[in-house]
N, C-alpha and C positions, 0 to 999 in steps of 0.2 A: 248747122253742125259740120257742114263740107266745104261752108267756105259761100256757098249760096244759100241766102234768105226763101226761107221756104215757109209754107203752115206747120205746126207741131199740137199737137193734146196730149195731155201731159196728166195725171188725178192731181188733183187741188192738194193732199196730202203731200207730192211725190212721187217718183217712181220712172217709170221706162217712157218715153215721149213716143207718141206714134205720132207720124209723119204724115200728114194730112195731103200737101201738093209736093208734087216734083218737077220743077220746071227750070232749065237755066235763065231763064229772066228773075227778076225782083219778083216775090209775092210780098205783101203784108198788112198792116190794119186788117186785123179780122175781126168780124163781129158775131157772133152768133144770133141767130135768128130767132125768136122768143119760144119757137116750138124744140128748137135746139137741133135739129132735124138737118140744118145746112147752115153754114159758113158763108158769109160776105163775105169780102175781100179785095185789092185792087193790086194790079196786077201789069208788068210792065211787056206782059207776053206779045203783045198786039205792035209793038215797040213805040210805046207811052201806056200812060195809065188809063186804064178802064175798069170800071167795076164786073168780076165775077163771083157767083157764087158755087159752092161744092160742097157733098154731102159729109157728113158727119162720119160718114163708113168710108170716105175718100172716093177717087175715081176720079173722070174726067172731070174739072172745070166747063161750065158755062158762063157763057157772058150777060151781066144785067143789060148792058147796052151796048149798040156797036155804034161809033163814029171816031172820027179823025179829030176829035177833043180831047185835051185829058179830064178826067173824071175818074176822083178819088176821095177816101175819107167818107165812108158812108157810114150809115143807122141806120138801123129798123123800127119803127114803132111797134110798142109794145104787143097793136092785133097784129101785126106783120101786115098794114095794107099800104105804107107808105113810106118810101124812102127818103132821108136826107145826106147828101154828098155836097160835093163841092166841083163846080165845073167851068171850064172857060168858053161854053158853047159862044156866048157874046163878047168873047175877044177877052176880056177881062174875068178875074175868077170871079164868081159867085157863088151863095150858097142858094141851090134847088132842094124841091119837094118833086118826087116822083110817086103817081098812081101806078101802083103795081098792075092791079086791075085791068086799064084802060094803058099805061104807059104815057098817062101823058104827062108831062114835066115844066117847071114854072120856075124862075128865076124869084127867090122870095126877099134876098137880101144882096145887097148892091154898095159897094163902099169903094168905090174908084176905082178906075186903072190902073195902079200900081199896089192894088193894097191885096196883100194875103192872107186867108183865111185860114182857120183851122177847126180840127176835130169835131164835127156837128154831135152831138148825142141828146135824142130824143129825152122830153119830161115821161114820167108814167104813165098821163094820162094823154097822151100823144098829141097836143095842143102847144106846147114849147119845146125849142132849140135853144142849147146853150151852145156858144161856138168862143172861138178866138178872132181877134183882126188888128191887124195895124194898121187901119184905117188914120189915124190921128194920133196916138202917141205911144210907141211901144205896142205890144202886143197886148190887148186886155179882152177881158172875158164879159161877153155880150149874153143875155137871154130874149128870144125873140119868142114874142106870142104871137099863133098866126091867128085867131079869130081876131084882137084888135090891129094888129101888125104896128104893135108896140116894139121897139129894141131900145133894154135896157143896157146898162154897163153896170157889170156888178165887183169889178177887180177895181184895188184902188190906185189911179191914175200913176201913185211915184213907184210902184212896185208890178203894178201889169200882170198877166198869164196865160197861161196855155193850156192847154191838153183838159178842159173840166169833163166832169161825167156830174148829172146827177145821181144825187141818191136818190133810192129807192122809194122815199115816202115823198121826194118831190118838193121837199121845202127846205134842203141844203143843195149847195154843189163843192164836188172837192176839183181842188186843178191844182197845175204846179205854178209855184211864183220864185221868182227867178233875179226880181228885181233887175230887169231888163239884163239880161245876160251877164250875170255873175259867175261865179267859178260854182258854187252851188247854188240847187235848188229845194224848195221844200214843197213839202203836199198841204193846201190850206185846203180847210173846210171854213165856207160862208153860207153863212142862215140867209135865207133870201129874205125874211122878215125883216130880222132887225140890224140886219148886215154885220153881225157879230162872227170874227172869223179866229178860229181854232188850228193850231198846227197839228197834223196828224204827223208827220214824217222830218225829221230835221237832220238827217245824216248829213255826215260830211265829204256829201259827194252829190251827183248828179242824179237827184231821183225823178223819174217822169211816169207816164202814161198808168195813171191811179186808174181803176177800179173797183167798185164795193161788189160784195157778195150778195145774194141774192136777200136776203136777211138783213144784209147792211154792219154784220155785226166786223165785217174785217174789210181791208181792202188789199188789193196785189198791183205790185206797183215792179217797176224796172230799177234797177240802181248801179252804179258805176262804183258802188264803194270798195269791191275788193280789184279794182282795174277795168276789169270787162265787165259788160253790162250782164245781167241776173235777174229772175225771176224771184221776187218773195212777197210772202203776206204776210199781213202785221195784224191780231185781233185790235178793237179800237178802245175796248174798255181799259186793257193795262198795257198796252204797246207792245205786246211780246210779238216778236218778228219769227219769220223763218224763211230759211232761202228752200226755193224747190226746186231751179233747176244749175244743173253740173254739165251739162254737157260743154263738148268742145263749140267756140264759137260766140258771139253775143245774142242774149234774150231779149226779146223787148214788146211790149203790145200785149198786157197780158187779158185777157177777158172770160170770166166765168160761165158754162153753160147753162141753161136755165134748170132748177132740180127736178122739174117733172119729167123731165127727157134723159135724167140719167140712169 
């Protein structure tokens, strides 16, 4: 809102944004925690990225981890006992598994030296990572199961994507597909079943960083369609949209608190 990228909460309706961090470096990707209690997030404070989290009532910032990597793009599992981010500890990015518990952390997924990852977000039942990588061709949309240490690709190779979450019930994911960097984007939804995939979002503009609601019944997504980018949610039964945030500056990164913690 001042020109510097900060955390915001904002009611899911609308309304007056409280201002979660204050920092002049970068804050952003925030995730909420499943107990709703504290804010992941990463953070360019350290001067590069590293994961910190902050309370829900604000105050200072604490660091997930401290070293001289960047490490960004994190989830929570659903218990809250295991993190997944994205780190260059090995020179190359990869995507890790961190025990909260114990701290100790493991290189799970590995797709070359020059290849970039994105967005890790935890399955429900905290046994899959669905991510992004241009590992091979374009940016496409991976789900990795860690008891086989299976990785699927589930975006279709001429069109690719980014930014997925699953839903809720664990047997779709929505991402943005972009048709490897076109002038717009759409929110697809794909049944991991039967790889049937539905357009939630086709504005004529740049929509990203999708969202479902705890319920599953909407999602809140980012959109560049009035110029700067906006906060809106769109229920999924009849598409009805609505934008939630006005303030000065662009929105983006939107993610629901869990309802027991409201």
């Amino acid at each position: 809102m001042d020109g510097n990228q900060d955390l915001y909460v904002i009611p899911a309706g609308g309304g007056v944004a409280r201002r979660l961090t204050d920092d002049p470096a970068l804050d952003g990707l925030p995730r909420w925690a499943p107990d709703g209690a504290t804010v992941l997030f990463c953070s360019e404070r350290t001067g590069h990225y590293q994961l910190f989290e902050v309370a829900a009532t604000g105050g200072p910032a604490r660091p997930v981890r401290a070293n001289a990597f960047v490490e960004y793009q994190a989830d929570i599992t659903p218990d809250g006992r295991r993190l997944a981010f994205l780190s260059n500890a090995e020179g190359a990015e990869h995507l890790w598994v961190l025990e909260r518990a114990t701290g100790a952390a493991r290189a799970i997924v590995r797709h070359g030296r020059n290849s970039i990852l994105g967005n890790p977000d935890w399955g429900p039942e905290g046994q899959r990572i669905v991510y992004s990588s241009n590992w091979r061709f374009g940016h496409q949309i991976y789900v990795f199961d860690l008891p086989s240490g299976k990785e699927t690709r589930i975006s279709p190779m001429t069109s690719g994507g980014c930014e997925p979450r699953f839903h809720p019930d664990g047997r779709r994911v929505v991402y943005v597909s972009r048709g490897h960097l076109g002038s717009t984007s759409r929110l697809v939804e794909h049944d991991l079943a039967s790889g049937e995939e539905r357009v939630l979002v086709d504005w004529p503009a740049l929509n990203y960083d999708p969202a479902y609601s705890e319920d599953a019944s909407e999602i809140a997504f980012a959109s560049n369609i009035t110029g700067e980018y906006a906060i809106y949610r769109q229920r999924i039964a009849d598409g009805q949209s609505w934008r939630i945030t006005f303030g000065k500056g662009a929105s983006r990164y939107p993610d629901y608190r869990p309802a027991a913690s409201r």
